[in-house]
TORFINU-678737 format. One record per residue: residue in three letters; residue number from 1; z, x, y of N, C-alpha, C, O in turn. Coordinates in steps of 0.1 Angstrom, whole numbers, plus 5000, padded with zeros to 4 digits. Layout:
N
residu,num,n_w,n_u,n_v,ca_w,ca_u,ca_v,c_w,c_u,c_v,o_w,o_u,o_v
ALA,NUM,Z,X,Y,Z,X,Y,Z,X,Y,Z,X,Y;
...
END
This chain:
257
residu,num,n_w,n_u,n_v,ca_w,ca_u,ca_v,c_w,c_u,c_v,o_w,o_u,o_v
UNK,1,2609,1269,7416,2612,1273,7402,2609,1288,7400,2599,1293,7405;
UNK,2,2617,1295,7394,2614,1309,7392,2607,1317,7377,2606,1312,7366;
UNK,3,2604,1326,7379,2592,1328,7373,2598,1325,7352,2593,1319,7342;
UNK,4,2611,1335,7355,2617,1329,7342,2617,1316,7338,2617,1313,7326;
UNK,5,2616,1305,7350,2619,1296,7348,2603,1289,7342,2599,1281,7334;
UNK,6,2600,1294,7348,2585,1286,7343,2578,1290,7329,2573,1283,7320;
UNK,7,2582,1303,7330,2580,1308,7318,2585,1300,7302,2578,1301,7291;
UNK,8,2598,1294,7305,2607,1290,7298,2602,1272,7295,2603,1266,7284;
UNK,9,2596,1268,7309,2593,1259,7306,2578,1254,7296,2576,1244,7288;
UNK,10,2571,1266,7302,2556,1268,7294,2558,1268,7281,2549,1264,7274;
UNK,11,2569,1273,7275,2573,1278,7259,2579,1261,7256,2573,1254,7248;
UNK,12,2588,1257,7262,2590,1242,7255,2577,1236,7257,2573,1232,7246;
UNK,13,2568,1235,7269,2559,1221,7265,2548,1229,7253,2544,1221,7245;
UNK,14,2542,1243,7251,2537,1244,7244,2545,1241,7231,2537,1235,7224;
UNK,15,2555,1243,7225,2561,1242,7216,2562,1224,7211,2561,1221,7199;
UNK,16,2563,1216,7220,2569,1199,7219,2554,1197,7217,2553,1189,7208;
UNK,17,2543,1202,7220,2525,1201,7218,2526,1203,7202,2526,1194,7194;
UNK,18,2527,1217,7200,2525,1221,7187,2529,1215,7181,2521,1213,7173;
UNK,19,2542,1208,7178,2552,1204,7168,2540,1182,7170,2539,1173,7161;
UNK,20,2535,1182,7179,2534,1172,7183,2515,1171,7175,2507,1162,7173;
UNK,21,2516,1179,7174,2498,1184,7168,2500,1186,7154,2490,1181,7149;
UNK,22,2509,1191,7145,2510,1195,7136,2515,1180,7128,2509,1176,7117;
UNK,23,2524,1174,7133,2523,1158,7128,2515,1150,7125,2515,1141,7116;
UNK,24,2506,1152,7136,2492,1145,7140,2481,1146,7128,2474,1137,7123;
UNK,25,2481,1164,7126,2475,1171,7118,2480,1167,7102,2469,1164,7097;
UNK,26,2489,1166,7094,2490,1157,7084,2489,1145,7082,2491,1141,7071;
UNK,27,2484,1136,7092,2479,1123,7089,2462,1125,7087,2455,1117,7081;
UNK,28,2457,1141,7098,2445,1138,7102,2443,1145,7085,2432,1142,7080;
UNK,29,2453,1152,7074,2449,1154,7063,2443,1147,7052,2434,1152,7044;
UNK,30,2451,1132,7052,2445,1122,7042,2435,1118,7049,2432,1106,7049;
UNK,31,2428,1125,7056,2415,1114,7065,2406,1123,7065,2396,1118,7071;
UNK,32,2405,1134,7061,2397,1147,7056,2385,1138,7055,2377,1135,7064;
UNK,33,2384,1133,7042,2371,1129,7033,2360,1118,7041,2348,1117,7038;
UNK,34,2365,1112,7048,2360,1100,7055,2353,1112,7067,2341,1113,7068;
UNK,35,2360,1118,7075,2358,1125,7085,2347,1134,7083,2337,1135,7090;
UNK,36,2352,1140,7068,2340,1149,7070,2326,1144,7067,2315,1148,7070;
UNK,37,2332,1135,7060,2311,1125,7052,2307,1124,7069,2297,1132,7072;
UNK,38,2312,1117,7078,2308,1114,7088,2299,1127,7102,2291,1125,7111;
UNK,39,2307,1140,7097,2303,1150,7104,2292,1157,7095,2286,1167,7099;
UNK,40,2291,1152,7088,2279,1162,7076,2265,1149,7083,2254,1153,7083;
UNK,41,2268,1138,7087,2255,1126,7080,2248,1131,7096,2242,1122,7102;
UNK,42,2250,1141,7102,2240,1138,7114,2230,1151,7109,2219,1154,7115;
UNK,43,2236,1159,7095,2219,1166,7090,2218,1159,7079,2209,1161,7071;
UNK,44,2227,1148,7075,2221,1142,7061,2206,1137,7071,2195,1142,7069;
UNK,45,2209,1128,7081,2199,1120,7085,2187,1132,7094,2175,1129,7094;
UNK,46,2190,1143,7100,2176,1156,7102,2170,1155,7091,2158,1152,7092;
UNK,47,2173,1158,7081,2171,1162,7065,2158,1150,7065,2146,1153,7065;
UNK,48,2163,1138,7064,2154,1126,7062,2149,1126,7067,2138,1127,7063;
UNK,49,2150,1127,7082,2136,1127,7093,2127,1136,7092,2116,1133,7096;
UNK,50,2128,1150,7088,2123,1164,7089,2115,1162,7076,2103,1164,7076;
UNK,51,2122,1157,7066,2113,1163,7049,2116,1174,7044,2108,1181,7038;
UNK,52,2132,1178,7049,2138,1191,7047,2151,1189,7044,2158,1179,7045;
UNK,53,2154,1203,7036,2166,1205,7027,2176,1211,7034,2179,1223,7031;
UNK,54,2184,1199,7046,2196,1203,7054,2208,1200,7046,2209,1190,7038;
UNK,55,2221,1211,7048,2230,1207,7041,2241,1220,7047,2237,1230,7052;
UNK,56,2257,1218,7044,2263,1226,7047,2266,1234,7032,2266,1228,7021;
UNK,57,2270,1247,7034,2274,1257,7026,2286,1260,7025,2292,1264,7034;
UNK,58,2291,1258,7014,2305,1266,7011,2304,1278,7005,2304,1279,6993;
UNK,59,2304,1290,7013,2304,1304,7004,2314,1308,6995,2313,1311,6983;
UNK,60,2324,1308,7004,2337,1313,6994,2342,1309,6988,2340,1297,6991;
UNK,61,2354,1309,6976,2366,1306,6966,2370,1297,6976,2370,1285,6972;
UNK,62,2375,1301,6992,2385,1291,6996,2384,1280,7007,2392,1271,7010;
UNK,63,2367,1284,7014,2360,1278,7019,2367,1265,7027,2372,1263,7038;
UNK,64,2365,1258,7013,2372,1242,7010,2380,1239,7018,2377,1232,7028;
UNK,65,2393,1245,7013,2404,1247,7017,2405,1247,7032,2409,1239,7040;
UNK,66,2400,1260,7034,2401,1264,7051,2395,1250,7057,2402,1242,7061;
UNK,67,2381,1248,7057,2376,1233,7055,2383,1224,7062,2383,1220,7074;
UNK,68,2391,1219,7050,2405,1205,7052,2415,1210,7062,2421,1204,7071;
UNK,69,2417,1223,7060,2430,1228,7071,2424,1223,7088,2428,1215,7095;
UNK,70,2413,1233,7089,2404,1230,7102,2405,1215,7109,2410,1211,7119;
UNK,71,2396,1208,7097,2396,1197,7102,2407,1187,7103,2405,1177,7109;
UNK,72,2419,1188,7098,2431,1181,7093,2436,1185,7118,2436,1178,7128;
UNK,73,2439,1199,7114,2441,1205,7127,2435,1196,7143,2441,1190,7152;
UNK,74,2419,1199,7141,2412,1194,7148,2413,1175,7150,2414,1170,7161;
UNK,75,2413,1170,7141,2418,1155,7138,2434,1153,7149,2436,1144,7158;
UNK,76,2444,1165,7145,2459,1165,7148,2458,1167,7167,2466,1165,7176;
UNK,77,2447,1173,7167,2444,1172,7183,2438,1162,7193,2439,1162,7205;
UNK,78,2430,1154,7185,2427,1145,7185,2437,1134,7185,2442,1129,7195;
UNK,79,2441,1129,7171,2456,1117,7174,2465,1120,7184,2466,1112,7193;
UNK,80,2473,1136,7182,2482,1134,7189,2476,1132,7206,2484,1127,7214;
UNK,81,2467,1135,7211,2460,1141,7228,2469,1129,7237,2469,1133,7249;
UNK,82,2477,1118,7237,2485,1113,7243,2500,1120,7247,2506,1122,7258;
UNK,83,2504,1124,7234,2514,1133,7233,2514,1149,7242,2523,1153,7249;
UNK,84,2500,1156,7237,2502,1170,7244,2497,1166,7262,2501,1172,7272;
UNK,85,2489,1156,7262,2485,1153,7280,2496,1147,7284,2494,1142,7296;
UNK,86,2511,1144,7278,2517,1140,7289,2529,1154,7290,2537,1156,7299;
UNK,87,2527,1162,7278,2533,1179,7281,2522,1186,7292,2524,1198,7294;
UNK,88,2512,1181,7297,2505,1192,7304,2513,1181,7316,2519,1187,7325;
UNK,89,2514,1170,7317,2518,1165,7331,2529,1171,7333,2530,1178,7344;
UNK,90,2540,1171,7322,2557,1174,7324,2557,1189,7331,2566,1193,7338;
UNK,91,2545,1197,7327,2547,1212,7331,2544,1209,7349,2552,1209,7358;
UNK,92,2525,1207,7349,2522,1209,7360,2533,1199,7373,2533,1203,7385;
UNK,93,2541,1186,7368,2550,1183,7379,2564,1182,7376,2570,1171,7378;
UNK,94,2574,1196,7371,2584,1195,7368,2593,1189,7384,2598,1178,7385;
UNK,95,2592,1196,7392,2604,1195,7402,2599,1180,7410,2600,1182,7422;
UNK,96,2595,1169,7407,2593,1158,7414,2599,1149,7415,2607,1147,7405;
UNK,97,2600,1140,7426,2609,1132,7425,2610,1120,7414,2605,1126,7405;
UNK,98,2614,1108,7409,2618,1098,7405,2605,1089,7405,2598,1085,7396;
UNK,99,2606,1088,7419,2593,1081,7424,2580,1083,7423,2573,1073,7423;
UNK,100,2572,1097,7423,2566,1107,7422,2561,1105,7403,2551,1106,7396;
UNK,101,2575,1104,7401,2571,1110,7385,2566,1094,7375,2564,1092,7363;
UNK,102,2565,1085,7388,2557,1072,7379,2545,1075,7375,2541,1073,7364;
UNK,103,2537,1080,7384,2520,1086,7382,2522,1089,7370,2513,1082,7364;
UNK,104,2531,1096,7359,2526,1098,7345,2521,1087,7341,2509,1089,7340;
UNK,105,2526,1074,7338,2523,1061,7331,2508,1059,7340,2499,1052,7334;
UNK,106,2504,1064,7349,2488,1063,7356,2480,1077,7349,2468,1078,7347;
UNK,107,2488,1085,7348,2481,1094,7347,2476,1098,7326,2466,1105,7321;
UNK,108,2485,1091,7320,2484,1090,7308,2473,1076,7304,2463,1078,7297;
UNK,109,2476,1066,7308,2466,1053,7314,2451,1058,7314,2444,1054,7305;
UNK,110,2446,1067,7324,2434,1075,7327,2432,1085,7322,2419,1085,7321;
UNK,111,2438,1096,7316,2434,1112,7307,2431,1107,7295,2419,1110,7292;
UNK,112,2437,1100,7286,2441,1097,7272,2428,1090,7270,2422,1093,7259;
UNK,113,2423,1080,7278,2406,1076,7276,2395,1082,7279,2384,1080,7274;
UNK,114,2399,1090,7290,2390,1095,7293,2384,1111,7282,2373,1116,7280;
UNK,115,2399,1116,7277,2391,1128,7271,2392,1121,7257,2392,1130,7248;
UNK,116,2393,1108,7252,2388,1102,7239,2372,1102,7242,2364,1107,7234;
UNK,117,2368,1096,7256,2355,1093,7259,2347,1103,7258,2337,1102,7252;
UNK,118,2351,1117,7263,2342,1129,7262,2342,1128,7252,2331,1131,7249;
UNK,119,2351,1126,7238,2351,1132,7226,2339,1124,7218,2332,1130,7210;
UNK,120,2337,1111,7221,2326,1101,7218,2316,1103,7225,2306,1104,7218;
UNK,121,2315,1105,7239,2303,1114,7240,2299,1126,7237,2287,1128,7240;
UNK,122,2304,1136,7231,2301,1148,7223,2296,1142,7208,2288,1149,7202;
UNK,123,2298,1134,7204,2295,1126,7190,2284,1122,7192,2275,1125,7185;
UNK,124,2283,1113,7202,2266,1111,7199,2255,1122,7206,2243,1122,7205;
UNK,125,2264,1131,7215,2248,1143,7216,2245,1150,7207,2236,1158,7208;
UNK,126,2256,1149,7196,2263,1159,7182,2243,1158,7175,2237,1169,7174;
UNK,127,2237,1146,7172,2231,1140,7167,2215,1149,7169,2209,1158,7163;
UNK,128,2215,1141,7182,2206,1149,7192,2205,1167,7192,2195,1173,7190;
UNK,129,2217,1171,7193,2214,1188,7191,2212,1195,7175,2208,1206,7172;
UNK,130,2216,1185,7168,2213,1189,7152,2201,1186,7155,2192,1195,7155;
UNK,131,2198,1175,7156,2178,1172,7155,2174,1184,7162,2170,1192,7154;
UNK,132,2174,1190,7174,2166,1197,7182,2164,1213,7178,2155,1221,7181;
UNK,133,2176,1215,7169,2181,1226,7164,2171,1228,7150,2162,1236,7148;
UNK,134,2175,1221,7145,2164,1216,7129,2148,1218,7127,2142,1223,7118;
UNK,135,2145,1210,7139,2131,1211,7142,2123,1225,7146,2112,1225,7150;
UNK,136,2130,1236,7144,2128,1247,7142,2125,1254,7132,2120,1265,7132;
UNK,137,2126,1247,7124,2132,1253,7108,2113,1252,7105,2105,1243,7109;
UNK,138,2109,1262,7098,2096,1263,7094,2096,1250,7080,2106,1248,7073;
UNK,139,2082,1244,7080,2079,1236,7067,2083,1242,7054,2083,1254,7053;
UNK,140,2086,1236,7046,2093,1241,7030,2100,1249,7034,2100,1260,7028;
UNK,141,2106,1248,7040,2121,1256,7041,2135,1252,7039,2138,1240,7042;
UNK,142,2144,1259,7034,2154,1252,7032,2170,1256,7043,2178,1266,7040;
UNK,143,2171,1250,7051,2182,1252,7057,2197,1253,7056,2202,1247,7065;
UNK,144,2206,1260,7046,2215,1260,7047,2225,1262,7052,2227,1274,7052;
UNK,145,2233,1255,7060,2245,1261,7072,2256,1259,7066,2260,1250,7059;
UNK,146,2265,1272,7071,2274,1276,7069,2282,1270,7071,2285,1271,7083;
UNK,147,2293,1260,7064,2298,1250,7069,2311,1253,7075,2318,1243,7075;
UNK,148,2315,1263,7080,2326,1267,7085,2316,1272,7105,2323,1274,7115;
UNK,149,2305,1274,7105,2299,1277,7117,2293,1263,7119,2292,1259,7131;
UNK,150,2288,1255,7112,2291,1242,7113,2302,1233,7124,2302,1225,7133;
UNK,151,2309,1239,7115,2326,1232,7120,2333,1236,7133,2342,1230,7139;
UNK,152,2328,1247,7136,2331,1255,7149,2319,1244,7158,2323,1237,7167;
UNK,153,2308,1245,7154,2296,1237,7164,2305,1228,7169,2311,1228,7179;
UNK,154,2304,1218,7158,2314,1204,7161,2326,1202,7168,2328,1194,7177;
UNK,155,2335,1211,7163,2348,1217,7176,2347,1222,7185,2355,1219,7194;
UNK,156,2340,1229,7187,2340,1231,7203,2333,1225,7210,2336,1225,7222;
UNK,157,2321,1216,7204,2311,1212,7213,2321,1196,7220,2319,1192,7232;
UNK,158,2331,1190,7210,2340,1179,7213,2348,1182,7221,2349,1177,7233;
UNK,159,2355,1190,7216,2367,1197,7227,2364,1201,7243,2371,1201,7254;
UNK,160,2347,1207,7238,2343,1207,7254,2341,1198,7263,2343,1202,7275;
UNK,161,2336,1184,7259,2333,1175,7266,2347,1166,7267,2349,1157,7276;
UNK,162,2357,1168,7255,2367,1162,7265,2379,1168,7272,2388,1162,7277;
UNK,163,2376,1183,7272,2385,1188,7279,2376,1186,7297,2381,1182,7308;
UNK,164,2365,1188,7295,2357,1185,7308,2358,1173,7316,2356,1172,7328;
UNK,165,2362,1164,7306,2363,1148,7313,2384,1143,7315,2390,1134,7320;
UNK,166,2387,1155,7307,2402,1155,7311,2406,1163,7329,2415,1160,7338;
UNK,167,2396,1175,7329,2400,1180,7344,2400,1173,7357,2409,1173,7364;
UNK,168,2391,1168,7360,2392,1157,7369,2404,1148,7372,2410,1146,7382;
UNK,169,2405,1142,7359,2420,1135,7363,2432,1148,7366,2438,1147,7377;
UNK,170,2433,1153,7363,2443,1164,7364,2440,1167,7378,2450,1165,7385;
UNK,171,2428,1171,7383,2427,1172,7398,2431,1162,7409,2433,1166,7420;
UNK,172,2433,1148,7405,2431,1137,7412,2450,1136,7411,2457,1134,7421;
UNK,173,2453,1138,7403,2467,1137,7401,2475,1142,7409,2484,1136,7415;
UNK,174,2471,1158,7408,2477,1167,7417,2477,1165,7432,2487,1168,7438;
UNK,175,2463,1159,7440,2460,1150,7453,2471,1142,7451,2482,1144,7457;
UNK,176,2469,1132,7444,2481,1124,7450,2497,1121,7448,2504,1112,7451;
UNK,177,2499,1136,7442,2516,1138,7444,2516,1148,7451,2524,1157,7449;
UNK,178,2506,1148,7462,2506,1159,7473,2507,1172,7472,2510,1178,7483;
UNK,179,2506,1182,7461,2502,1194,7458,2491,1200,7465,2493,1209,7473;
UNK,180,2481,1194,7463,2465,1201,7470,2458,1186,7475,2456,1175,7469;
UNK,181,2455,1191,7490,2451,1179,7495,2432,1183,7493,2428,1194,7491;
UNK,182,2422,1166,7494,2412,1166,7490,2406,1178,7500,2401,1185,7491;
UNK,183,2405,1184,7510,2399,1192,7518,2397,1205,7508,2387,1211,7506;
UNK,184,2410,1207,7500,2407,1216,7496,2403,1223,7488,2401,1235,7486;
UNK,185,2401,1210,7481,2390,1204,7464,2376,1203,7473,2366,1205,7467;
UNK,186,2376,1201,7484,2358,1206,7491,2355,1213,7491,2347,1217,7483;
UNK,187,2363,1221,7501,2360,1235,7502,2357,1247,7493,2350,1257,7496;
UNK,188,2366,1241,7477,2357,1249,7469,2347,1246,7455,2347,1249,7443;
UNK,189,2338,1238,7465,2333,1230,7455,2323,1241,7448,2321,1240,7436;
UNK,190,2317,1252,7457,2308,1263,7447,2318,1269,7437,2314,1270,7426;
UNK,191,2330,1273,7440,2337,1278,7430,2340,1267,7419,2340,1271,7407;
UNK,192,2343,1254,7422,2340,1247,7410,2329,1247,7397,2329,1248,7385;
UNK,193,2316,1246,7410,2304,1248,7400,2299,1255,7392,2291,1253,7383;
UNK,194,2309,1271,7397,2307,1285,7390,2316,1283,7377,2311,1284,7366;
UNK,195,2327,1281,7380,2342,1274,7370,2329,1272,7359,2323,1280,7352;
UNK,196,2330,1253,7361,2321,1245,7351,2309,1248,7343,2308,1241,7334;
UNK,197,2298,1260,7347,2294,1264,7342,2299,1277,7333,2295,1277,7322;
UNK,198,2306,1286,7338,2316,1292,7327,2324,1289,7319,2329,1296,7310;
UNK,199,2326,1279,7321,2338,1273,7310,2323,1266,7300,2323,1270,7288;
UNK,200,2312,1257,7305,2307,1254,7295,2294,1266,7288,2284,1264,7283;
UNK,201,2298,1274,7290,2293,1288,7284,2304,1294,7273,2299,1295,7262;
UNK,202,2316,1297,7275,2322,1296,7266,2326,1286,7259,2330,1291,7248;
UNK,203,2327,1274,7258,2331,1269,7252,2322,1261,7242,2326,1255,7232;
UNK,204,2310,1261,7247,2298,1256,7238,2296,1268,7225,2298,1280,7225;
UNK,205,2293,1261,7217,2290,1272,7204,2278,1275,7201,2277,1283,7192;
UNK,206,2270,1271,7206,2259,1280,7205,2252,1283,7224,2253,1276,7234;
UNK,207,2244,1295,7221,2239,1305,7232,2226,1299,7242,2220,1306,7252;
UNK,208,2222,1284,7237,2208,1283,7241,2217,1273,7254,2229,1269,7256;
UNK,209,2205,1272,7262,2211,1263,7276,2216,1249,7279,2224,1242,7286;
UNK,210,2206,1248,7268,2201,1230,7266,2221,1224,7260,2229,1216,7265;
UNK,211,2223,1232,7250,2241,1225,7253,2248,1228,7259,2258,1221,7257;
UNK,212,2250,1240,7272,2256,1244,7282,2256,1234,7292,2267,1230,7297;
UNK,213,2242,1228,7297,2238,1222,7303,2248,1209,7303,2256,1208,7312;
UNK,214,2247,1201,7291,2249,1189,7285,2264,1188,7287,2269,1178,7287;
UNK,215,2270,1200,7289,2283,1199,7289,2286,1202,7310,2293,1196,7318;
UNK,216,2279,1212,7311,2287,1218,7327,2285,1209,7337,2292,1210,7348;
UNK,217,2272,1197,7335,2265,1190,7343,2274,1174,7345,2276,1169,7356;
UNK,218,2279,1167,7335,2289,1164,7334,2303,1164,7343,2311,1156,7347;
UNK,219,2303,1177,7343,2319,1185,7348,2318,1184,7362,2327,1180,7369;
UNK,220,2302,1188,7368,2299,1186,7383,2300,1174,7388,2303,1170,7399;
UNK,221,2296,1166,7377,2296,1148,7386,2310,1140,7385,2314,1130,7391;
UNK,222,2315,1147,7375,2332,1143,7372,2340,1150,7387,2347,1144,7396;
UNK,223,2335,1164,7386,2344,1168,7403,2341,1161,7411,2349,1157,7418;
UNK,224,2326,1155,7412,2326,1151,7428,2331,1134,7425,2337,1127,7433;
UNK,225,2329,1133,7418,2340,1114,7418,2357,1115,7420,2366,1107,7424;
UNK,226,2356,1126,7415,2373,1133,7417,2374,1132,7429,2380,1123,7434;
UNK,227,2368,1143,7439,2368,1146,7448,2370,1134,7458,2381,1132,7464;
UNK,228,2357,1125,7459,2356,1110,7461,2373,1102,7460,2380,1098,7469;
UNK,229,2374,1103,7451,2391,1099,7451,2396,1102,7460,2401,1094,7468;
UNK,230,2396,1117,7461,2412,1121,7463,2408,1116,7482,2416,1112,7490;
UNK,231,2396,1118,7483,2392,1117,7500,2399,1107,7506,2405,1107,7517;
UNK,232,2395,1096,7494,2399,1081,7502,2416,1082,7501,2423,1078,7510;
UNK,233,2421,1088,7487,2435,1084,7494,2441,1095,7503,2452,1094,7509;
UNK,234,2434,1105,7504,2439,1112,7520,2437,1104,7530,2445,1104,7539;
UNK,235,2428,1097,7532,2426,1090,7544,2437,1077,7541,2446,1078,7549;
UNK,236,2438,1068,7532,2450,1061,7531,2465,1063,7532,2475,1056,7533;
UNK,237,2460,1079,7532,2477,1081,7532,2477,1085,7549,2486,1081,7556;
UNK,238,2464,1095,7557,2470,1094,7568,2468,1082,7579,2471,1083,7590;
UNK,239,2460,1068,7572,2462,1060,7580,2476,1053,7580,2479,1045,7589;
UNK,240,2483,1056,7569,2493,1050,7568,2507,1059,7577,2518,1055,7582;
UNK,241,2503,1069,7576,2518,1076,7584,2514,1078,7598,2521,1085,7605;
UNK,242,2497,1069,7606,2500,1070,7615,2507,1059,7621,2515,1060,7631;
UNK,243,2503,1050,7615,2508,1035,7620,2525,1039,7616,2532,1037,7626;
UNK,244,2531,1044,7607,2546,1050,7611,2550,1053,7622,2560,1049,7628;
UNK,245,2543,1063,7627,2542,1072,7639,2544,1060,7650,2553,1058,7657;
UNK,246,2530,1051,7650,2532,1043,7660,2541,1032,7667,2543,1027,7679;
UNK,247,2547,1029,7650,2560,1022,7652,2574,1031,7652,2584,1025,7646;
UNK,248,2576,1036,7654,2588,1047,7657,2589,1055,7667,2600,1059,7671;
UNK,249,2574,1058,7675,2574,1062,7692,2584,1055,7697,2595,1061,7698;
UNK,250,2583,1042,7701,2589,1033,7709,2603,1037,7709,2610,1039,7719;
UNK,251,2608,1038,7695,2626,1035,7694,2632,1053,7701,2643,1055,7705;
UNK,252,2620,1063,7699,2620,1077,7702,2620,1078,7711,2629,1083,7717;
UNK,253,2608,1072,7719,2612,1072,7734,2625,1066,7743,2629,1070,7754;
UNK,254,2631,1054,7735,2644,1048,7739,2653,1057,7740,2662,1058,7748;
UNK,255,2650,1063,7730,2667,1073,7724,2668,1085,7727,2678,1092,7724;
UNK,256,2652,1090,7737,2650,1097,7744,2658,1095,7762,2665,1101,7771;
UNK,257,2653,1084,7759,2663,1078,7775,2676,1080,7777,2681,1076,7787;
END
């Protein structure tokens, strides 16, 4: 495929995403209120535990607003994540065969729970790093957070752990429609580790280790199960084309005669 071409293709599957998020995103709108009670109660409940006055802030006129947009958004990435993970498949294996192109129905089967799963596991460490964060806060003090740096916490800290539990399948995928064989998912396993902790450096919202950690540490045990995969079906696939080999000498050597 040529570079126009890829180019061209990158613009539809981002585009069939967006239009596929933005749908998503007005359902995730009537669902605002429930969503948000649910993302505020992990300082309603610091608040109770501490004997302190946690709560989020609305500064501005439009705050609100932006608020529901965010979260409507964030929700729309969430619902639709079936829809854009099977646009990240259509890109990464356009030219495949028929046969080849069944793995989507496996490969949607496995991403679509799995980066729901990171998103549930980001939810309940959600809890945990508000408490840890809180317990900082001096006696008679009152903590007001910004509820839009809030909302970033919460977004990226989800997004991170399920985009982290989405890469692995994406690796394993590519192994077994023969793109990149497992040897060479070994080979760079320090560069993975360097990857995984950069990625959960940026993508974590706040600077301290302890949620870097929580996120990149994850990412390393997800590659090496990946990895684990892809080994065994390299070895299944070349136990299988040797015994090919073995039955096809014979008729080669005949036809050699």
């Amino acid at each position: 495929m040529a570079l126009r071409e890829h180019l061209l293709e990158v613009r539809k599957r981002l585009f069939l995403s967006s239009v596929g998020i933005v749908v998503a995103a007005v359902v995730g709108w009537f669902l605002y209120d429930p969503v948000f009670a649910l993302l505020q109660q992990p300082l309603i409940d610091a608040s109770a535990r501490n004997g302190m006055t946690v709560g989020t802030n609305f500064g501005g006129i439009a705050t609100a607003f932006d608020m529901r947009l965010k979260v409507s958004f964030f929700l729309g990435v969430i619902l639709s994540s079936p829809w854009w993970i099977y646009q990240l498949w259509a890109f990464i294996t356009p030219g495949l065969t028929r046969k080849e192109r069944r793995f989507a129905i496996g490969f949607l089967a496995a991403a679509t729970p799995l980066f729901l799963g990171g998103i549930a596991g980001a939810w309940w460490v959600l809890p945990h790093a508000v408490e840890i964060f809180t317990e900082f806060v001096p006696d008679d003090s009152i903590n007001l957070i910004d509820a839009q740096t809030y909302l970033s916490f919460v977004m990226r800290l989800m997004l991170a752990f399920g985009l982290a539990c989405l890469m692995p399948v994406v690796m394993v995928l590519i192994n077994f429609v023969g793109l990149v064989p497992a040897r060479t998912w070994a080979g760079g396993w320090r560069w993975a580790i360097l990857i995984a902790f950069v990625f959960a450096a940026v993508m974590t919202p706040t600077p301290d280790a302890i949620t870097m950690l929580w996120v990149a540490l994850p990412i390393c045990v997800l590659y090496g199960v990946a990895l684990g995969v892809c080994v065994l079906h390299d070895r299944r696939v070349a136990k299988r084309t040797d015994r090919t080999e073995a039955v096809l000498a014979p008729s080669g050597a005949e036809i050699g005669r």
